[in-house]
MOPAC internal coordinates of N, CA, C and O (Angstrom, degrees):
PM7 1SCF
backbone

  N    0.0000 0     0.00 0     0.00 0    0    0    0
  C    1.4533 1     0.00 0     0.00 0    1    0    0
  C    1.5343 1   108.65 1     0.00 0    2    1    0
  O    1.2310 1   116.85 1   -52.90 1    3    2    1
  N    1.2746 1   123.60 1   127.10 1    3    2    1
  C    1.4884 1   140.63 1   171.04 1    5    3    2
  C    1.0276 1    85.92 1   -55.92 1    6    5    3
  O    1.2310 1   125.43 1   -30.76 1    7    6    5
  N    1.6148 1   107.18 1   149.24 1    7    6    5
  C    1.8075 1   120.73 1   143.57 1    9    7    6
  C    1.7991 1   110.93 1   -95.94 1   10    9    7
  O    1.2310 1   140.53 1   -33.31 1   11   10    9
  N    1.3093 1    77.77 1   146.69 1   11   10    9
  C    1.4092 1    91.19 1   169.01 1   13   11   10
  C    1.6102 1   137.86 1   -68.73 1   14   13   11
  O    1.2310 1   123.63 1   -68.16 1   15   14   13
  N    1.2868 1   110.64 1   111.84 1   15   14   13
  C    1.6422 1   111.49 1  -178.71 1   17   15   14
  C    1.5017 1   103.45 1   -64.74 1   18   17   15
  O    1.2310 1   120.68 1   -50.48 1   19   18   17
  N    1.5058 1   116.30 1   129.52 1   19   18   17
  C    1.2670 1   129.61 1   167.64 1   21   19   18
  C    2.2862 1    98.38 1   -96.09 1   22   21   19
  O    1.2310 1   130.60 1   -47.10 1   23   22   21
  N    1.4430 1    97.15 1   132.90 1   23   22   21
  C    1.0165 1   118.69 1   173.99 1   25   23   22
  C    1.8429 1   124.06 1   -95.39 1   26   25   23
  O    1.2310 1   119.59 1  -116.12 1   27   26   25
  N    1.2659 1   118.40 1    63.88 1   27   26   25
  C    0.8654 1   129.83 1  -150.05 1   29   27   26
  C    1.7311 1   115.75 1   -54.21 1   30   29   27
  O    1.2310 1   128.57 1   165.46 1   31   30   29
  N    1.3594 1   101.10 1   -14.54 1   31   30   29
  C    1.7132 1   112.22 1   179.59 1   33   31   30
  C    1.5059 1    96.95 1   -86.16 1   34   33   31
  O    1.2310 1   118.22 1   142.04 1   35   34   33
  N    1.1669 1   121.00 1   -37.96 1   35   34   33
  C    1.1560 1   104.50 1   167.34 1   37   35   34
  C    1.4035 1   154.03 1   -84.91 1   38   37   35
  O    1.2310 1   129.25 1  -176.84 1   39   38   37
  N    1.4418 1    99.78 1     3.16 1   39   38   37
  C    1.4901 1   147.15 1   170.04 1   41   39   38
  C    1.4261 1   100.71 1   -62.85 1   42   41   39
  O    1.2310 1   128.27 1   105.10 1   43   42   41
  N    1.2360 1   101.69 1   -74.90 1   43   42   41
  C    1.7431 1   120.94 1   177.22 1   45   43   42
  C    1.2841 1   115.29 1   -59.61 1   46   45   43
  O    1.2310 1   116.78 1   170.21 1   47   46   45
  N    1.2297 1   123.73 1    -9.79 1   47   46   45
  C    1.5004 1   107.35 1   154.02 1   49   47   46
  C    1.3835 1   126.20 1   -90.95 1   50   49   47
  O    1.2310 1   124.33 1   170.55 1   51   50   49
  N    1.1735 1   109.30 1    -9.45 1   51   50   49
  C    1.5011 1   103.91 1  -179.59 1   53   51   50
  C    1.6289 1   109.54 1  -114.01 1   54   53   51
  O    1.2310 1   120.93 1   178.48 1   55   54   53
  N    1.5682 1   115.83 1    -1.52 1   55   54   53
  C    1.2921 1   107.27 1   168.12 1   57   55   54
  C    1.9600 1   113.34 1  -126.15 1   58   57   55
  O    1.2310 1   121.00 1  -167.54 1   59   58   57
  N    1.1282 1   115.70 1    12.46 1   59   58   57
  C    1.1290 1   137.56 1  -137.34 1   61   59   58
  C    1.3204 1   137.28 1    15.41 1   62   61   59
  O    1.2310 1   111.65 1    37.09 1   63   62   61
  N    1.6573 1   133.35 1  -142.91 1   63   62   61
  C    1.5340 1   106.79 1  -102.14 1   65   63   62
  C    2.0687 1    72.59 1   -94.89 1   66   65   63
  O    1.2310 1   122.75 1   -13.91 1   67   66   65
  N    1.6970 1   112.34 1   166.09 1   67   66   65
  C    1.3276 1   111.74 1   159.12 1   69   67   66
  C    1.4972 1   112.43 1  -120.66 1   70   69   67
  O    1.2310 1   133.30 1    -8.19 1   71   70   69
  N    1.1553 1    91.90 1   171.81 1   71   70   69
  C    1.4865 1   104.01 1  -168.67 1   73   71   70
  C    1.7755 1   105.49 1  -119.11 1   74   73   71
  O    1.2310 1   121.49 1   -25.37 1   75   74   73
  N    1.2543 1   114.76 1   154.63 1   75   74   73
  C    1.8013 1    98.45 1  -174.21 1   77   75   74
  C    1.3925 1    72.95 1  -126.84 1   78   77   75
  O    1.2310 1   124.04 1   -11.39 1   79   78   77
  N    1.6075 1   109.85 1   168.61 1   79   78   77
  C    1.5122 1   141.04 1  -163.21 1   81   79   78
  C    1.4523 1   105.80 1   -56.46 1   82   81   79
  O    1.2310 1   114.82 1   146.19 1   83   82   81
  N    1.2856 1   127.42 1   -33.81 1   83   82   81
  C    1.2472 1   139.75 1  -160.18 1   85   83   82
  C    1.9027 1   106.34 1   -87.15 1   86   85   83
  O    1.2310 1   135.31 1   127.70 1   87   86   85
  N    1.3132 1    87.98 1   -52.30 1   87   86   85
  C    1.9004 1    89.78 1   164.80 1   89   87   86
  C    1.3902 1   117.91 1   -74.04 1   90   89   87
  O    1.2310 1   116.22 1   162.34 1   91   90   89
  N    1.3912 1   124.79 1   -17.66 1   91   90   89
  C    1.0599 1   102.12 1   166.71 1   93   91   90
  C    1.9021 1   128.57 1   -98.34 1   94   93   91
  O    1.2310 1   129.58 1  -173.57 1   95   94   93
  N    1.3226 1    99.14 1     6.43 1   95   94   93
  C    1.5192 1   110.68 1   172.15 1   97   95   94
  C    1.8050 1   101.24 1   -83.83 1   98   97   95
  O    1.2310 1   123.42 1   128.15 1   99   98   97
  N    1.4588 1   111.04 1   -51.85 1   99   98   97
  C    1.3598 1    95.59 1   176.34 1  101   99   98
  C    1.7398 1   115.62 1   -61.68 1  102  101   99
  O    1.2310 1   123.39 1   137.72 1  103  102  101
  N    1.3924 1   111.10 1   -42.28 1  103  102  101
  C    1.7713 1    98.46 1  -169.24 1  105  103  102
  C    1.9328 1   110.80 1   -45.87 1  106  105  103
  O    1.2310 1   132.90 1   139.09 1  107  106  105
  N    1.8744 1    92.68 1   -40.91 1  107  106  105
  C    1.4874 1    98.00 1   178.48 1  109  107  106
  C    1.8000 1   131.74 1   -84.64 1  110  109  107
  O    1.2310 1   128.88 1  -164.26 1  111  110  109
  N    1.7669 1   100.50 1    15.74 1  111  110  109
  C    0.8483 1    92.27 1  -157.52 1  113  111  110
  C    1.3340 1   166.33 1    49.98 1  114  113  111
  O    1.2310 1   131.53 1  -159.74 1  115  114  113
  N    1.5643 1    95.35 1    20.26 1  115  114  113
  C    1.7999 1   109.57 1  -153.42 1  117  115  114
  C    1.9828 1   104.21 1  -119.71 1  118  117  115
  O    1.2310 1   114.37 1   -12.41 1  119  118  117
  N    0.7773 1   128.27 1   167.59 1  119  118  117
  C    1.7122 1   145.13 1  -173.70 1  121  119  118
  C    1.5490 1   107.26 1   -78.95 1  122  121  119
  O    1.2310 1   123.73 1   -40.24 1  123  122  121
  N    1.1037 1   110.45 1   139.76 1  123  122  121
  C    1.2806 1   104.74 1   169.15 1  125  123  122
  C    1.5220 1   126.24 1   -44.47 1  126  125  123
  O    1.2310 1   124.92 1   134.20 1  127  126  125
  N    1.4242 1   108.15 1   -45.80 1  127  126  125
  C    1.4248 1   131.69 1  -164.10 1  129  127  126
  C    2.0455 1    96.75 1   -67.32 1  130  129  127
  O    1.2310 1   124.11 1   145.38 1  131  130  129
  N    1.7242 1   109.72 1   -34.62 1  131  130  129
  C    1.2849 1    97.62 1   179.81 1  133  131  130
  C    1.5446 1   109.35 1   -74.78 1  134  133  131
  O    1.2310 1   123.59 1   169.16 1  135  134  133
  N    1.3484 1   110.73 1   -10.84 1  135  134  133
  C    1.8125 1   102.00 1  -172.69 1  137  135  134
  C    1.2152 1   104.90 1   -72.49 1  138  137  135
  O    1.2310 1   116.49 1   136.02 1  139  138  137
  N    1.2909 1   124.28 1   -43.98 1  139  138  137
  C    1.4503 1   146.11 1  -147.96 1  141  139  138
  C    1.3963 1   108.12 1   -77.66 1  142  141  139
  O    1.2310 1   124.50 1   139.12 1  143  142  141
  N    1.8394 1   108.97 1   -40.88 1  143  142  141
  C    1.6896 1   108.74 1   174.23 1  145  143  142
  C    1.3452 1   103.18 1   -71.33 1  146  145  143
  O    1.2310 1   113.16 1   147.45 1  147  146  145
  N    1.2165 1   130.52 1   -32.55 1  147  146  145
  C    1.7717 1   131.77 1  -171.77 1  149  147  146
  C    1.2885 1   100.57 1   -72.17 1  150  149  147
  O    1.2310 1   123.17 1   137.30 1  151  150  149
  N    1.4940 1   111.52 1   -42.70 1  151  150  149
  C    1.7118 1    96.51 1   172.18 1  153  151  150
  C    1.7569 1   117.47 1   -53.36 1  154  153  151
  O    1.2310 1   129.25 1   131.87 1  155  154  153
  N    0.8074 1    99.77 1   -48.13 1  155  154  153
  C    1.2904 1   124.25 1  -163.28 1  157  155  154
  C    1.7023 1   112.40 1   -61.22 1  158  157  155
  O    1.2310 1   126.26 1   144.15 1  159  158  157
  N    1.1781 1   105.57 1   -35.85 1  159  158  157
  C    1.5285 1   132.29 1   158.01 1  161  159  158
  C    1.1811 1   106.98 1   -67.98 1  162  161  159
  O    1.2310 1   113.73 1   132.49 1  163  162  161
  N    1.3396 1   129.48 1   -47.51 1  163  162  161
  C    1.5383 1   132.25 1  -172.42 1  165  163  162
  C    1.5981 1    95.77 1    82.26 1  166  165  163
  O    1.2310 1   113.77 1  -128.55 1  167  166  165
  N    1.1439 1   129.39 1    51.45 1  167  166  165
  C    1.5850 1   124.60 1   150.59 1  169  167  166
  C    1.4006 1   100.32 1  -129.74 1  170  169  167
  O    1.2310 1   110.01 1  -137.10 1  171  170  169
  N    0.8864 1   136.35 1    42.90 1  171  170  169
  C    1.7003 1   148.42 1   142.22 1  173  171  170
  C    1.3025 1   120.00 1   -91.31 1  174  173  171
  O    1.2310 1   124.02 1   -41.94 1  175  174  173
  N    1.4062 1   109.89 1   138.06 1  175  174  173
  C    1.9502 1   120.84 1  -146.73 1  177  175  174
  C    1.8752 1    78.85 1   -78.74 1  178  177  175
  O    1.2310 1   136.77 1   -21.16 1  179  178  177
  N    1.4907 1    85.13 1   158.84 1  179  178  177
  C    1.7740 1   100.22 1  -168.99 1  181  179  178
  C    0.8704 1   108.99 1   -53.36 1  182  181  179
  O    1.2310 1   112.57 1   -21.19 1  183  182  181
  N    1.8025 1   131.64 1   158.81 1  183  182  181
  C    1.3435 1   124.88 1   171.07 1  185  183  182
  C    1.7219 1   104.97 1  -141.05 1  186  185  183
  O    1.2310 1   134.20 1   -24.10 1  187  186  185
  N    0.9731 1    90.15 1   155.90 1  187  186  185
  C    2.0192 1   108.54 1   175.37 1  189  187  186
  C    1.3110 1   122.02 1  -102.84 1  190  189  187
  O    1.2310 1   115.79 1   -86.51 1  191  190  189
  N    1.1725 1   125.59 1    93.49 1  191  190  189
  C    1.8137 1   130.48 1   172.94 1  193  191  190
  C    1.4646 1    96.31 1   -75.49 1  194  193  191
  O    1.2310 1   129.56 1   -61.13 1  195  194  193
  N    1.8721 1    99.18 1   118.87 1  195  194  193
  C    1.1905 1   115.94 1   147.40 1  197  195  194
  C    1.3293 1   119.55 1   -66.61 1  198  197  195
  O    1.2310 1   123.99 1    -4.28 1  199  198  197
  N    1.5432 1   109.95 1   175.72 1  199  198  197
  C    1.3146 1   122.70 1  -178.38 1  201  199  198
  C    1.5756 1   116.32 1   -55.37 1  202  201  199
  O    1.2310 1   130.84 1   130.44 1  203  202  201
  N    1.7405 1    96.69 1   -49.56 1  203  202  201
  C    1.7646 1   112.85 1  -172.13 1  205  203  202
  C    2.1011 1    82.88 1   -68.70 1  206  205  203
  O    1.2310 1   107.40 1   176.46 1  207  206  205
  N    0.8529 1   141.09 1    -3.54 1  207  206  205
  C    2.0650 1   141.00 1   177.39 1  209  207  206
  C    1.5023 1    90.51 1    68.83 1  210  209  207
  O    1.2310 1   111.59 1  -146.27 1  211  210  209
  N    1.2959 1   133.45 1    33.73 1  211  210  209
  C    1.2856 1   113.82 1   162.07 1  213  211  210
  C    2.0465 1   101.28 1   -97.53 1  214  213  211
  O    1.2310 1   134.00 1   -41.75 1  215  214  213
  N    0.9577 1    90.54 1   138.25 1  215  214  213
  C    1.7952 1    96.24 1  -154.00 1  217  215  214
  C    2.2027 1    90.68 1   -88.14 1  218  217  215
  O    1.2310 1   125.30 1   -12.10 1  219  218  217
  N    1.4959 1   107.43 1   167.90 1  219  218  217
  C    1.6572 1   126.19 1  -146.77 1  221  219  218
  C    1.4662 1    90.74 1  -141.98 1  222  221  219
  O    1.2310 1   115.71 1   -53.54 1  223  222  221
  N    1.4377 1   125.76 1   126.46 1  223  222  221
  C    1.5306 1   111.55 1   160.99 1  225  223  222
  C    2.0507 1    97.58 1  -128.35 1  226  225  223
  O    1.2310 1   128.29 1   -38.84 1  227  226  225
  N    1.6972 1   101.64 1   141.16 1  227  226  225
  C    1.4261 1   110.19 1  -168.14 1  229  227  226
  C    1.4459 1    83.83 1   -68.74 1  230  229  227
  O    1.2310 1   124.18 1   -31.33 1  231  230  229
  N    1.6027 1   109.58 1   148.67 1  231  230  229
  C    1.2237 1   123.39 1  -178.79 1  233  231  230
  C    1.9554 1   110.32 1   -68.84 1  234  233  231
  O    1.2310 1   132.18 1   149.02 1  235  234  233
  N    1.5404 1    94.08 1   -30.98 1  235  234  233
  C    1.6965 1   107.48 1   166.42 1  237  235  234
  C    1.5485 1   115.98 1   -79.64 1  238  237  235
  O    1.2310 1   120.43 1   165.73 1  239  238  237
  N    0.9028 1   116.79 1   -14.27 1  239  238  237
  C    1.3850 1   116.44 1   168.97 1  241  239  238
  C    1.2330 1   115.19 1   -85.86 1  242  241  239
  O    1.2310 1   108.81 1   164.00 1  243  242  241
  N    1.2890 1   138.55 1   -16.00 1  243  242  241
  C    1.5941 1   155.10 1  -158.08 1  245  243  242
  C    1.6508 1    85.49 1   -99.50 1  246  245  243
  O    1.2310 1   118.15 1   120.84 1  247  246  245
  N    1.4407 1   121.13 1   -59.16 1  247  246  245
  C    1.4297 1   115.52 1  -159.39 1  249  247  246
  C    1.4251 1    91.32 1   -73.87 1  250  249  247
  O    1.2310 1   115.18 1   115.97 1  251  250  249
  N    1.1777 1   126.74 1   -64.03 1  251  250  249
  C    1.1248 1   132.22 1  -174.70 1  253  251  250
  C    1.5696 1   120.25 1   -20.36 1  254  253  251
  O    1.2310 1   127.89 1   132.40 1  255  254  253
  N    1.8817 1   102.41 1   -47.60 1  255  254  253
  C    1.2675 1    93.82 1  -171.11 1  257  255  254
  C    2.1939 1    97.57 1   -98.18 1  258  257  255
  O    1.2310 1   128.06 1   177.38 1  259  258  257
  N    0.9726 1   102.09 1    -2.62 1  259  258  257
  C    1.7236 1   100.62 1   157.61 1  261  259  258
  C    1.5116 1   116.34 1   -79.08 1  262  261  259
  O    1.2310 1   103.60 1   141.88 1  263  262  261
  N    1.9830 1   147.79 1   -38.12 1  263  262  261
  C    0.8711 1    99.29 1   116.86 1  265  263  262
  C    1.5727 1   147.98 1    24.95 1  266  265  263
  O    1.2310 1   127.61 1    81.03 1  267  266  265
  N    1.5465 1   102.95 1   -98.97 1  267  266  265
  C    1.7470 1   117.10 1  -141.85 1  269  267  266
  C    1.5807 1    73.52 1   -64.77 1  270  269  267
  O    1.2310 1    98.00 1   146.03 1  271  270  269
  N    1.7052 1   156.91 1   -33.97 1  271  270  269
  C    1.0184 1   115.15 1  -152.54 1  273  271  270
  C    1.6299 1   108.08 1  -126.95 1  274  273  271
  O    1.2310 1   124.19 1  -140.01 1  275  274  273
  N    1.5798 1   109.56 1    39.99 1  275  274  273
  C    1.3052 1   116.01 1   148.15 1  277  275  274
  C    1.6869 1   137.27 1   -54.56 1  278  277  275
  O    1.2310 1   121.01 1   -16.80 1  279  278  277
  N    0.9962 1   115.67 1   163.20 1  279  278  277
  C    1.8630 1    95.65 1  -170.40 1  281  279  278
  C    1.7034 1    95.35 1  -118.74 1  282  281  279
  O    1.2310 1   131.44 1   -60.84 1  283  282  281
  N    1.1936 1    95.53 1   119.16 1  283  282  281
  C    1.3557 1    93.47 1   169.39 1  285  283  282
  C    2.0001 1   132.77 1   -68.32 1  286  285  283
  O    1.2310 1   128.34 1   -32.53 1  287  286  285
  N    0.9806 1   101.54 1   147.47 1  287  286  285
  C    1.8837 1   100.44 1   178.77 1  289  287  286
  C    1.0027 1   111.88 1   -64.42 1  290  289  287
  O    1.2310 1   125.04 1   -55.80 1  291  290  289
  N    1.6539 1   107.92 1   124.20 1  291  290  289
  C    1.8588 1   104.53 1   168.26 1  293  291  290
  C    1.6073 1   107.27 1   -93.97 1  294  293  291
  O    1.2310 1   132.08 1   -41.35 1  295  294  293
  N    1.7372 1    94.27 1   138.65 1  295  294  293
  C    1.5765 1   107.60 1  -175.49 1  297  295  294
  C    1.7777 1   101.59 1   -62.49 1  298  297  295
  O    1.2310 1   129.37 1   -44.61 1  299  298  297
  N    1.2698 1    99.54 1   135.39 1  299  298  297
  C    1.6775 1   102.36 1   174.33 1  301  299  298
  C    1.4561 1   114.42 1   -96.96 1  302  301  299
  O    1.2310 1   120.10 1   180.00 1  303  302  301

């Protein structure tokens, strides 16, 4: 049995846009080694392992979880 080629441009249009591990170390500026302990921690924004295990993060899920770790103002 063939495996199935996933078409990832076409993925992203109907769920939108993804981001692979590498764009999201540069957007955050951060090391591989820091993604990997946050994974590892589990406070790293969700991610999707493809088939080939190179892992996908939804570009709304990325903000989403930047968001979750804004600091809110304390009333004085």
């Amino acid at each position: 049995m063939k495996p199935t080629a996933i078409n990832i441009a076409h993925a992203s249009n109907r769920t939108g846009t993804w981001m692979t591990v590498p764009e999201l170390l540069a957007e955050l500026d951060i090391k591989r080694r820091t993604w990997q302990r946050w994974r590892a921690l589990g406070v790293a924004p969700r991610c999707h392992r493809l088939p080939n295990g190179e892992l996908r993060i939804k570009r709304r899920d990325f903000e989403s979880w930047l968001d979750s770790l804004a600091e809110t103002r304390r009333a004085s």
